[in-house]
C-alpha positions, 0 to 999 in steps of 0.5 A: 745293530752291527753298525751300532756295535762299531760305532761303540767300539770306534768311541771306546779305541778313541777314548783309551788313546785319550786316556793315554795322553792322561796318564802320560801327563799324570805320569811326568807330574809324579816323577815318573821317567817316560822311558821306563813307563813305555818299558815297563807299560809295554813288557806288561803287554807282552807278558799279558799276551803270550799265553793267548797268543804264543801258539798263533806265533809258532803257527806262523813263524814262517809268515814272520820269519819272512818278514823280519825287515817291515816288522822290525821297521813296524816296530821300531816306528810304532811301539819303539819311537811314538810312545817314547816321543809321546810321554817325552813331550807330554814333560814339556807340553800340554795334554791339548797341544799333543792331542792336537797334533794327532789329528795331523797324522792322516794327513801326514800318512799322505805325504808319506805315502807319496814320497815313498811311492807307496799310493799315488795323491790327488789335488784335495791331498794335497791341500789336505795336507797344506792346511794341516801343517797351517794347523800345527804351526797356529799350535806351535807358534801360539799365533804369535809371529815372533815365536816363528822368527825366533824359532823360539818354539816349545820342546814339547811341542816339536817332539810330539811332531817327531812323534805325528812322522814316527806314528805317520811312518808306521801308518804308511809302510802298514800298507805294504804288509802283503801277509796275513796274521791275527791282529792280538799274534801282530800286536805281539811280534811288534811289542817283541820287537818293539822292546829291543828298540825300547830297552836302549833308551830304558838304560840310557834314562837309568843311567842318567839318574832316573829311577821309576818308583814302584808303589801301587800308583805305579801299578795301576798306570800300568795296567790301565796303560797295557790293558786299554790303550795297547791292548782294548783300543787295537782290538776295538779298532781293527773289530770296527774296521772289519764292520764299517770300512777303514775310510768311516773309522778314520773321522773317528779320530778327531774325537781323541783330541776332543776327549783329551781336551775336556779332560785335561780341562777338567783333572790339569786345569788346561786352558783351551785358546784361540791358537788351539781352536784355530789349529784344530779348525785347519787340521780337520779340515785337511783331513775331510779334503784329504779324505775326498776323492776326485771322480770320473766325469 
């Protein structure tokens, strides 16, 4: 029963982050500038989380406290740079060609992890890792070698990899949280300082002309936005780890980009190529190798 509720859970957190490369994408079809949604999406999250979790905060301000340069770090990778690098390409790419590079991201969370000397790699990480960045480059290059020899590449494409490194980043240094605080207390110390790395490029983008307009489209953006993909798709998450392991959720993953795509297929009409099979084939196959472990003789 535990392990159904997980599974539940595991297919609600992955279908909001789904949801969120929609509305993302729904968001630069109606004008809607990407720095002001991730501001504005992620304000909304604060105010709806500190009447339950402000008390939790002074409670464990000396945990904080003490912690300020990974959290700030933590912050600045999660909820300061992936979502901007997200909403950004999504102006400029496919739904599909960004949900795809997701994949990639717990193979590069390996490669992190080894140059920063957070956890040692063994040989099928490697290889992991190798035929993932095979499956970002059939995506990127549409299979098409002048692409390559030009470097003709989409900008979409190229910013959401910013965003796979941002996100990887995040994922790698998480490991070194030696402290302990409730999950909802650490969503809201990282949106906190995830804000101050966030309002900078808010008043760049109002600068340059571009002004978020408020209607009740808008309204419902974002609380779909701060109640599902920031808020739903973390507690549903962390609840299905805490029942059937971080290594089981993880496969759970690959169902975003499934998601994402029969969606966008569906409400942008996106068409699913070779190149993108092709790249997937390759992604999730350098996941399940880099997900095995070599055993003792």
């Amino acid at each position: 029963m535990q392990n159904t509720k997980a599974y539940i859970m595991l297919v609600c957190a992955t279908l909001f982050w789904a949801g969120n490369f929609m509305v993302g994408k729904l968001a630069s079809l109606t004008n809607i500038p990407p720095m002001s949604l991730v501001f504005y999406r992620w304000s909304l999250v604060w105010l709806i989380l500190l009447p339950f979790t402000f008390k939790e905060i002074i409670k464990n301000k000396n945990v904080i406290l003490n912690n300020l340069p990974l959290l700030f770090f933590l912050a600045l990778t999660s909820v300061g740079l992936f979502n901007s690098f997200t909403y950004l390409s999504l102006v400029h790419t496919q739904v599909i060609n960004a949900s795809l590079f997701n994949t990639a991201i717990p193979a590069i969370i390996i490669f992190l992890c080894f140059i920063f000397k957070i956890e040692k790699t063994n040989k099928f990480q490697i290889l992991g890792l190798f035929l993932a960045v095979f499956g970002i480059l059939s995506i990127i290059t549409k299979l098409d070698l002048n692409i390559l020899y030009t470097l003709n590449f989409n900008k979409g494409d190229l910013i959401m990899i910013g965003g796979v490194i941002t996100w990887g980043l995040y994922s790698a240094f998480l490991k070194r949280k030696k402290f302990t605080l409730p999950l909802l207390t650490l969503v809201q110390v990282l949106c906190t300082f995830g804000l101050i790395f966030i309002f900078p490029q808010f008043i760049y983008e109002f600068s340059q002309g571009q002004f978020i307009k408020f209607d009740i489209n808008l309204f419902y953006i974002l609380i779909f936005l701060a109640l599902f993909p920031s808020i739903g798709s973390y507690y549903c998450w962390a609840g299905a780890v805490s029942i059937i392991g971080a290594n089981r959720a993880g496969i759970f993953l690959s169902l975003i980009p499934l998601f994402s795509t029969i969606m966008a297929i569906t409400f942008f009409n996106e068409q699913f190529e070779l190149f993108h099979l092709i790249g997937a084939v390759l992604i999730i196959l350098g996941l399940f190798l880099s997900n095995r472990e070599i055993k003792n003789a």
